[in-house]
KEMARFI-607415 format. One record per residue (C-alpha): x negated, y, z negated; residue number from 1; residue in three letters. Coordinates in Angstrom, 3 decimals, always signed. Layout:
N
<site <X, Y, Z>, NUM, "Ala">
...
This chain:
298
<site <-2.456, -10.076, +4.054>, 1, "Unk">
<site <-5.638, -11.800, +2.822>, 2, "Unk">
<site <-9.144, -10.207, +3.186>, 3, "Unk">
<site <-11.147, -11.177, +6.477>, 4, "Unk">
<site <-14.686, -11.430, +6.913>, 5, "Unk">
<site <-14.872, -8.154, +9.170>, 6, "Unk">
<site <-13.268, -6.041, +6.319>, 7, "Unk">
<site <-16.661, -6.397, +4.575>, 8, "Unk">
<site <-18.684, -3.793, +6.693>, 9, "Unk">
<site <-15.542, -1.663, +6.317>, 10, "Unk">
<site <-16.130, -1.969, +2.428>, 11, "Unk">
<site <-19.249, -0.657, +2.105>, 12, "Unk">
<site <-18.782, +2.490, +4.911>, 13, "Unk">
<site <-15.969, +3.526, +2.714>, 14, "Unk">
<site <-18.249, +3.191, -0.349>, 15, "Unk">
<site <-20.733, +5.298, +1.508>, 16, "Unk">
<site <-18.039, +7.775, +3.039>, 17, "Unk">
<site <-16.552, +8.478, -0.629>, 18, "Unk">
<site <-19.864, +8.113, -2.449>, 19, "Unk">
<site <-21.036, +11.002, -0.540>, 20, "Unk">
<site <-17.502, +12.918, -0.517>, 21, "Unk">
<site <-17.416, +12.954, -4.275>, 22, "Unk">
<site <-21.504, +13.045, -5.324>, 23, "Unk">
<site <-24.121, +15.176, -4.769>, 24, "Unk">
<site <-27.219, +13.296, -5.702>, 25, "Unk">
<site <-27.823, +10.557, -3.222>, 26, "Unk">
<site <-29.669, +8.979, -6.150>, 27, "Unk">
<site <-25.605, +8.597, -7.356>, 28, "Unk">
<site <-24.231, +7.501, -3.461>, 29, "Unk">
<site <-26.854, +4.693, -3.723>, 30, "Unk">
<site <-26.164, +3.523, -7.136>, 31, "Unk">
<site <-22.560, +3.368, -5.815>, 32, "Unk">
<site <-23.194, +1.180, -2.974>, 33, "Unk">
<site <-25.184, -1.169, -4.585>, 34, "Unk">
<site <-22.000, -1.932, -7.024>, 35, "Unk">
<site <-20.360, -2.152, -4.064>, 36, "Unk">
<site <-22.094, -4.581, -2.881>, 37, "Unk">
<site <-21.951, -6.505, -5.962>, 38, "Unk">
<site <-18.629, -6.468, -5.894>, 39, "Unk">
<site <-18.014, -7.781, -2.395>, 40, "Unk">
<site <-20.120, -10.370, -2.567>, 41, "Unk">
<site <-18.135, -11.886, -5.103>, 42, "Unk">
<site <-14.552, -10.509, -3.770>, 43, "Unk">
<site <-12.305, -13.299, -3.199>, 44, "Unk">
<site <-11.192, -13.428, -0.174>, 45, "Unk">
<site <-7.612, -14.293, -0.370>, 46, "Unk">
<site <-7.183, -11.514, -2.137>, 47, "Unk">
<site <-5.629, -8.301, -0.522>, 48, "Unk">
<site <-8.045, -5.229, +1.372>, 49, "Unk">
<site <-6.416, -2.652, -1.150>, 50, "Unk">
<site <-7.487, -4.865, -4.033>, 51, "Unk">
<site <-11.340, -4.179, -3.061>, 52, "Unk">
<site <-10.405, -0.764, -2.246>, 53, "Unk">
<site <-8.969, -0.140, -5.816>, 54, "Unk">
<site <-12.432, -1.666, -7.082>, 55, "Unk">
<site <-14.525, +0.728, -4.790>, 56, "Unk">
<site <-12.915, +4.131, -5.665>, 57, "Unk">
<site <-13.152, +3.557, -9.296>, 58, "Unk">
<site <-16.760, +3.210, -8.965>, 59, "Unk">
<site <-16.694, +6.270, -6.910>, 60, "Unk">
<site <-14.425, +7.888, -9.493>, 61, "Unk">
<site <-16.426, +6.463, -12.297>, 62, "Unk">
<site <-19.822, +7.403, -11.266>, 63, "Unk">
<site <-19.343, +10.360, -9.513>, 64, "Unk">
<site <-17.505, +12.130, -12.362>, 65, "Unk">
<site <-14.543, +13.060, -10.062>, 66, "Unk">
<site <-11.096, +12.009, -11.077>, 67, "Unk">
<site <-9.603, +12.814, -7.496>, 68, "Unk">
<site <-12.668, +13.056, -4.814>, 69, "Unk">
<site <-10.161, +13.914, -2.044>, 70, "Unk">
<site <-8.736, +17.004, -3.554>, 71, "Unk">
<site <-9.730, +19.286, -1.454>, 72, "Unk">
<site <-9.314, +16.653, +1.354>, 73, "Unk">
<site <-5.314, +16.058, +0.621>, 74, "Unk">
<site <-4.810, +20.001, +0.415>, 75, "Unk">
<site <-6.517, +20.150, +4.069>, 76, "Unk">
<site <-3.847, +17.512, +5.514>, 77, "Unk">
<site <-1.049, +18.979, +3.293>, 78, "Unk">
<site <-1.707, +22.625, +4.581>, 79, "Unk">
<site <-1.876, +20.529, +8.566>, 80, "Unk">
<site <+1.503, +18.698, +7.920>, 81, "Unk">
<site <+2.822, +22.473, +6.963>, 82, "Unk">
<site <+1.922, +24.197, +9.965>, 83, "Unk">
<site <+3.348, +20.946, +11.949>, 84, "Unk">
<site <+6.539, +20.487, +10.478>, 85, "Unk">
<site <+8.638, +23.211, +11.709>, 86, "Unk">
<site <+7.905, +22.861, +15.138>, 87, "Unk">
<site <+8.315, +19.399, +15.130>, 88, "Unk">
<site <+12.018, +19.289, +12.890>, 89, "Unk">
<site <+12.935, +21.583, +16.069>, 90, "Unk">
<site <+11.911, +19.125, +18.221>, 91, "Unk">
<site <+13.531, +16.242, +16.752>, 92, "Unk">
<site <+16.874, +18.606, +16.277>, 93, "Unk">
<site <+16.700, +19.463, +20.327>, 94, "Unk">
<site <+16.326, +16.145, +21.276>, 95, "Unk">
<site <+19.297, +13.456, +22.397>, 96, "Unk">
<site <+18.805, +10.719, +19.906>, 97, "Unk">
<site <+17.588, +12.987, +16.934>, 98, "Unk">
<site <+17.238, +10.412, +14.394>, 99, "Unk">
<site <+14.667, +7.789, +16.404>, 100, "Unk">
<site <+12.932, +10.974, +17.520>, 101, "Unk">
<site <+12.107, +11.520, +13.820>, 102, "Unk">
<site <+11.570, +7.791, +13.308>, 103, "Unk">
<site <+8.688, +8.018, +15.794>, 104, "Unk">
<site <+7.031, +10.603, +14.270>, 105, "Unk">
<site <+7.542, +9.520, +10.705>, 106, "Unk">
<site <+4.990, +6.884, +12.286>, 107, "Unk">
<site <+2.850, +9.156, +14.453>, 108, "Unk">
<site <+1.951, +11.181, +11.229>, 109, "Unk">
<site <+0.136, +7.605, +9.570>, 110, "Unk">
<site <-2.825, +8.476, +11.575>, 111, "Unk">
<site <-3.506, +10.719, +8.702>, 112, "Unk">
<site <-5.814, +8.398, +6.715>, 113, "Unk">
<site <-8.930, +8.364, +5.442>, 114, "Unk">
<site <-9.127, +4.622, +4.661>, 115, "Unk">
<site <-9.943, +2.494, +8.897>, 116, "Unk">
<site <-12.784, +3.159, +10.320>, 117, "Unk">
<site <-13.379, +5.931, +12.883>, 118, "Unk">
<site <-10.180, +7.484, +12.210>, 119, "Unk">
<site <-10.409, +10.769, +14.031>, 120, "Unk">
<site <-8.064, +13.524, +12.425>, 121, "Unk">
<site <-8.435, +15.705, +15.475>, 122, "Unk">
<site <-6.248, +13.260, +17.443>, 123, "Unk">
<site <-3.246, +14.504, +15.400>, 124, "Unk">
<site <-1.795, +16.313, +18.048>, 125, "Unk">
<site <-1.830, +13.556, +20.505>, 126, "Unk">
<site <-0.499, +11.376, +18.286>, 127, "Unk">
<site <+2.374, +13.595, +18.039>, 128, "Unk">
<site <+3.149, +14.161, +22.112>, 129, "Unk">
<site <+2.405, +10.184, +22.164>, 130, "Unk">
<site <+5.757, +9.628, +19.886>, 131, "Unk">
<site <+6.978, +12.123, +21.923>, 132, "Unk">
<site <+6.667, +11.000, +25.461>, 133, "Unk">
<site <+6.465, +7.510, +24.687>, 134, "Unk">
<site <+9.560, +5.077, +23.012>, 135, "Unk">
<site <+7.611, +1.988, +23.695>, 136, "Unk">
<site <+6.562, +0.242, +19.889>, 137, "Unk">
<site <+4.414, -2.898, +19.666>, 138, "Unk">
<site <+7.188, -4.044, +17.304>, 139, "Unk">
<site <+10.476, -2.883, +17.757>, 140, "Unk">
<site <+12.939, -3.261, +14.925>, 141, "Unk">
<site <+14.286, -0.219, +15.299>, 142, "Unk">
<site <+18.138, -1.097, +15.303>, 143, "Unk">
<site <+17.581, -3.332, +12.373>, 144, "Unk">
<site <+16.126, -0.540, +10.795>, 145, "Unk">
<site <+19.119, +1.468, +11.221>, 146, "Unk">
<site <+21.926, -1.069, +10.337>, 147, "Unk">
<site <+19.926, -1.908, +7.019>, 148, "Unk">
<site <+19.725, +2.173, +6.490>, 149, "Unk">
<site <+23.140, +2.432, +6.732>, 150, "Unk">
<site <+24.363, -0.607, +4.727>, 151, "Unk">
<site <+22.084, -0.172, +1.384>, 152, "Unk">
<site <+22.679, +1.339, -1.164>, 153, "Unk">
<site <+19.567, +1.568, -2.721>, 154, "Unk">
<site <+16.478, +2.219, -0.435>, 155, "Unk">
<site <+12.971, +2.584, -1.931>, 156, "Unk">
<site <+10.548, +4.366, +0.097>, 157, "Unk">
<site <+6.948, +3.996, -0.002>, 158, "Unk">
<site <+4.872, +6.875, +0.447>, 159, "Unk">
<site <+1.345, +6.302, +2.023>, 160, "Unk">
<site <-0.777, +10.011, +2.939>, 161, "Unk">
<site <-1.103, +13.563, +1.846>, 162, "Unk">
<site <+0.248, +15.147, +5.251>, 163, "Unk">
<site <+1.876, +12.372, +6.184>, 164, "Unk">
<site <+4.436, +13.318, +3.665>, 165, "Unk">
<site <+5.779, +15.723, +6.507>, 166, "Unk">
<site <+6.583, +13.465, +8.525>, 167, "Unk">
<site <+8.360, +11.393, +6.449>, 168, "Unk">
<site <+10.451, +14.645, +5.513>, 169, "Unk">
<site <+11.609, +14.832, +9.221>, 170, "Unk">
<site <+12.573, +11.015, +8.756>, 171, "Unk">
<site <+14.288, +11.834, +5.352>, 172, "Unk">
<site <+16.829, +14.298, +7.433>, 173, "Unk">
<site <+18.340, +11.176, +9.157>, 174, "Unk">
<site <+18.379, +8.745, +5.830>, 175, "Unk">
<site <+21.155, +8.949, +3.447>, 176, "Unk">
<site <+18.951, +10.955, +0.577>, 177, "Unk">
<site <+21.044, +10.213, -2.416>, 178, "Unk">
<site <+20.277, +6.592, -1.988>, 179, "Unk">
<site <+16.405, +6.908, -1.639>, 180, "Unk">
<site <+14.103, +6.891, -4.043>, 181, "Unk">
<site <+10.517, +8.354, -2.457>, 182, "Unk">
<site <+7.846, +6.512, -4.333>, 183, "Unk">
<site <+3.812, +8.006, -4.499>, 184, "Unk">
<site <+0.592, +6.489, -6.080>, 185, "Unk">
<site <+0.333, +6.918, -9.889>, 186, "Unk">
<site <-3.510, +8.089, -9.677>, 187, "Unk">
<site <-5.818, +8.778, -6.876>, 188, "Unk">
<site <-6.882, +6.646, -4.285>, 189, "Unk">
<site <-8.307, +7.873, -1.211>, 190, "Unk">
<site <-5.839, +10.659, +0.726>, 191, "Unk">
<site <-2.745, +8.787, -0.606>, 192, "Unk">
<site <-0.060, +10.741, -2.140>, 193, "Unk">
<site <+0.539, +11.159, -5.975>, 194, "Unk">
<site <+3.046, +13.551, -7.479>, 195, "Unk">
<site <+0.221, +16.484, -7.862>, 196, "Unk">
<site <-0.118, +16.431, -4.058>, 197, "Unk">
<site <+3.723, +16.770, -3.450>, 198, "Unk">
<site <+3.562, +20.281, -4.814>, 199, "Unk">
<site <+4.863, +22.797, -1.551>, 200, "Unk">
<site <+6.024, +19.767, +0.287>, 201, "Unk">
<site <+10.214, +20.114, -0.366>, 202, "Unk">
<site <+10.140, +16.269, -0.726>, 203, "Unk">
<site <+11.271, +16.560, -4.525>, 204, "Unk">
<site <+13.743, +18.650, -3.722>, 205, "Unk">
<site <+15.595, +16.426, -1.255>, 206, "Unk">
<site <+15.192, +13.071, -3.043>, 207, "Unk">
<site <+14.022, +11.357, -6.586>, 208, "Unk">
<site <+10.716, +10.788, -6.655>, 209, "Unk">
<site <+8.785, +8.192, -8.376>, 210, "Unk">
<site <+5.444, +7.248, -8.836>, 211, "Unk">
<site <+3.798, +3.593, -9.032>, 212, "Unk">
<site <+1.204, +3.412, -11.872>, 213, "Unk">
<site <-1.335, +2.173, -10.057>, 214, "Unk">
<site <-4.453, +3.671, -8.354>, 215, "Unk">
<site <-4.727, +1.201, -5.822>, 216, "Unk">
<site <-4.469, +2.175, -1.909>, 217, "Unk">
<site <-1.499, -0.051, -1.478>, 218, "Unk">
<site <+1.085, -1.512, -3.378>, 219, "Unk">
<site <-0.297, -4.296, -5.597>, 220, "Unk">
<site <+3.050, -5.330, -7.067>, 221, "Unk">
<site <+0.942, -6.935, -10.645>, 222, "Unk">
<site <-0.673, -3.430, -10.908>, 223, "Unk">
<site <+2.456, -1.233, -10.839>, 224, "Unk">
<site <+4.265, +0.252, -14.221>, 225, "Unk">
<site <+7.713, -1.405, -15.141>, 226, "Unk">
<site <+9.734, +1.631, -13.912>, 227, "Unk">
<site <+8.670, +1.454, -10.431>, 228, "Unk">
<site <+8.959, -2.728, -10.535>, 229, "Unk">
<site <+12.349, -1.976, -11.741>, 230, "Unk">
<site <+13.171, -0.091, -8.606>, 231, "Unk">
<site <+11.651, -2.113, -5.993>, 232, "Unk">
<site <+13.710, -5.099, -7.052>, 233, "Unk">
<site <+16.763, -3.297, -7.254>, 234, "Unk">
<site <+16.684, -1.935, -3.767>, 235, "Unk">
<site <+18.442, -3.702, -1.206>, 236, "Unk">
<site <+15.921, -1.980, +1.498>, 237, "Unk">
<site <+12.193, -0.939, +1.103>, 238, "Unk">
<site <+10.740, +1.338, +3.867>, 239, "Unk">
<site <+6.508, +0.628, +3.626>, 240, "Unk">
<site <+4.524, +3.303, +5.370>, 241, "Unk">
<site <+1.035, +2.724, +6.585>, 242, "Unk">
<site <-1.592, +0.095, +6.446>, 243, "Unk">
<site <-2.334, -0.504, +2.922>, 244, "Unk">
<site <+1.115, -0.927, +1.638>, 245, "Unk">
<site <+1.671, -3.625, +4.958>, 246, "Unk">
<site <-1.551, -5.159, +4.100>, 247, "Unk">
<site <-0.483, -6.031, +0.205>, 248, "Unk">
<site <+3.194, -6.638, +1.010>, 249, "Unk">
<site <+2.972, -8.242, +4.182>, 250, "Unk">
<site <+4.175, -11.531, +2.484>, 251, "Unk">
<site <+6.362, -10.057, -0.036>, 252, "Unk">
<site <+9.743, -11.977, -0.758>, 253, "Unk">
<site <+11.819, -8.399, -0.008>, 254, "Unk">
<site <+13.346, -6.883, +2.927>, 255, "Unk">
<site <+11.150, -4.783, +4.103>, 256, "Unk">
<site <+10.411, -2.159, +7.028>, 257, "Unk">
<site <+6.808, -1.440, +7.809>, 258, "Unk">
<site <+6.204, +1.349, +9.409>, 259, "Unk">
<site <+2.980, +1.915, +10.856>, 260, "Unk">
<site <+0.191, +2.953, +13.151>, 261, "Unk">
<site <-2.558, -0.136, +13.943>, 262, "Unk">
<site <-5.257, +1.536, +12.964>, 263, "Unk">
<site <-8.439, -0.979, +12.976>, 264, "Unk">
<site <-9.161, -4.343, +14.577>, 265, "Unk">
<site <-8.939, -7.141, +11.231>, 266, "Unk">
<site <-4.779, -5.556, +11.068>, 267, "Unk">
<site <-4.098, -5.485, +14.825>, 268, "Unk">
<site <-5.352, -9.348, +15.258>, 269, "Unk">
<site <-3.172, -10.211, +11.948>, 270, "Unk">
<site <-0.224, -8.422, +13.227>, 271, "Unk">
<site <-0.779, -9.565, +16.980>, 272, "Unk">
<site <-1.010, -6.021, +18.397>, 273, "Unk">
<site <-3.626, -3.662, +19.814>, 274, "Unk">
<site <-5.759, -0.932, +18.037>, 275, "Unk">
<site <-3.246, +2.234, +18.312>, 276, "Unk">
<site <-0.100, +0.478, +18.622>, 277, "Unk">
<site <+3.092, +1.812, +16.898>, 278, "Unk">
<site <+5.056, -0.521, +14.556>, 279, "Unk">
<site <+8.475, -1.181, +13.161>, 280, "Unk">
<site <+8.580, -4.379, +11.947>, 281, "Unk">
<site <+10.992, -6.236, +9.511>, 282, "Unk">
<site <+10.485, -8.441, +7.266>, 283, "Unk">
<site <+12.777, -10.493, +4.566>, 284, "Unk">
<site <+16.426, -10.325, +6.163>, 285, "Unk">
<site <+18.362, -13.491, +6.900>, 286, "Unk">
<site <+18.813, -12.022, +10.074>, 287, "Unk">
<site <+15.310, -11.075, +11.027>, 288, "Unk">
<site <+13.711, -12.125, +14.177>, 289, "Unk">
<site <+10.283, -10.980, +14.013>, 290, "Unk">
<site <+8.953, -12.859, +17.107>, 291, "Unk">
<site <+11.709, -10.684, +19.301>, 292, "Unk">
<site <+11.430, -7.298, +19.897>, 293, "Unk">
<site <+14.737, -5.095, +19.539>, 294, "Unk">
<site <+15.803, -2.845, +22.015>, 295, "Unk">
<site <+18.187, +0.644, +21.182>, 296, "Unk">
<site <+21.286, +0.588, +22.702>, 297, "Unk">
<site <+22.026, +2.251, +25.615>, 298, "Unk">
């Protein structure tokens, strides 16, 4: 997905929101804005979100002095993904169909993120009883999404927030776990996930784990280490959670399931849905038909 004009603003409040998450001084949250600025004004536009958003939070990181400003932050949603999860794996146990039960919350819990604008962490809850109550997705590949499960036999799973990560454990209960490989950020960026915050989670102990060698809050395929490159192409199925990752792979020449909540305005008009909306959508197979929405059987 290229860069629109309206990400711009969104640039600068994140420069402002992690300036002032990781520095005391304001002297050192204006200094960071006004690379910022810099920056965007000569961004190029077809160029991906997460590839400004890599630029910002190393000039956070760089001139704040922190390696990892959302420490703290990540341990918050990891300790709220904790308390969650075993009241919601009983959920998904009680209910008929299980397995898209867990699906829909895998996506419910991508409305932990720190990246869109006025993302409101309280609404959590009803994010949850929302999967719960509703099976209605903006686009609906679910039963793709299970036929490809089934046939690979290597699926590569990107990881997108701290918390989240619970949510994709109540997923990983349904997917066949010796053929997925669960893959994190290689440094900081933002909330995302990196093998430090996986510590207490249980995901390591159900799958192999991976991470990308890159800091940026998506998957910029040129940034990534040769070990994780090596994996992506060899899987016959790649499962993308969350914005970033849909926003530098949306054009990717891979099969690929993003799974997502629309979270701000520039990705619901690029994806044709509303602000909110929950997402399944395919991309890559032979067989895809993106422009129809699936329905489950039965």
């Amino acid at each position: 997905m290229k860069t629109y004009l309206d990400c711009i603003p969104c640039f600068l409040r994140q420069a402002l929101e992690a300036g002032r998450m990781a520095a005391v001084d304001e002297s050192v949250v204006a200094g960071i804005v006004r690379q910022v600025l810099r920056e965007a004004a000569e961004f190029p536009l077809d160029l991906t979100p997460p590839h400004m958003g890599q630029r910002i939070h190393r000039i956070v990181k760089r001139e704040s002095g922190q390696a990892d400003p959302y420490r703290e932050e990540k341990a918050r949603q990891n300790r709220l993904g904790a308390r969650l999860y075993p009241q919601l794996k009983q959920r998904a146990e009680r209910d008929p169909d299980s397995k898209d039960f867990a699906l829909r919350l895998a996506i419910a819990g991508n409305i932990i993120d720190l990246g869109p604008p006025g993302n409101d962490q309280t609404r959590i809850p009803e994010a949850v009883e929302d999967a719960v109550c509703s099976k209605a997705l903006a686009v609906d590949h679910r039963t793709a999404f299970w036929r490809a499960v089934e046939e690979a036999e290597q699926i590569l799973y990107l990881a997108d927030n701290a918390g989240e990560v619970f949510f994709d454990r109540l997923l990983l209960d349904y997917l066949p776990q010796h053929k997925v490989t669960f893959a994190v950020r290689g440094k900081p960026a933002i909330n995302d996930v990196t093998r430090d915050d996986l510590d207490g989670t249980g995901l390591d102990q159900m799958v192999e784990v991976i991470d990308n060698g890159s800091d940026a809050p998506g998957t910029i395929l040129e940034d990534c280490s040769a070990h994780f490159l090596d994996r992506y192409h060899a899987a016959d199925v790649v499962i993308s959670k969350g914005q970033g990752n849909y926003e530098t792979l949306s054009l990717a020449d891979k099969h690929i399931f993003f799974l997502l909540k629309v979270k701000c305005p520039v990705l619901a008009g690029d994806m044709g849905c509303e602000v909110g909306d929950a997402v399944v959508k395919e991309i890559g197979s032979e067989q895809e038909s993106a422009s129809i929405p699936e329905e489950l059987p039965g």
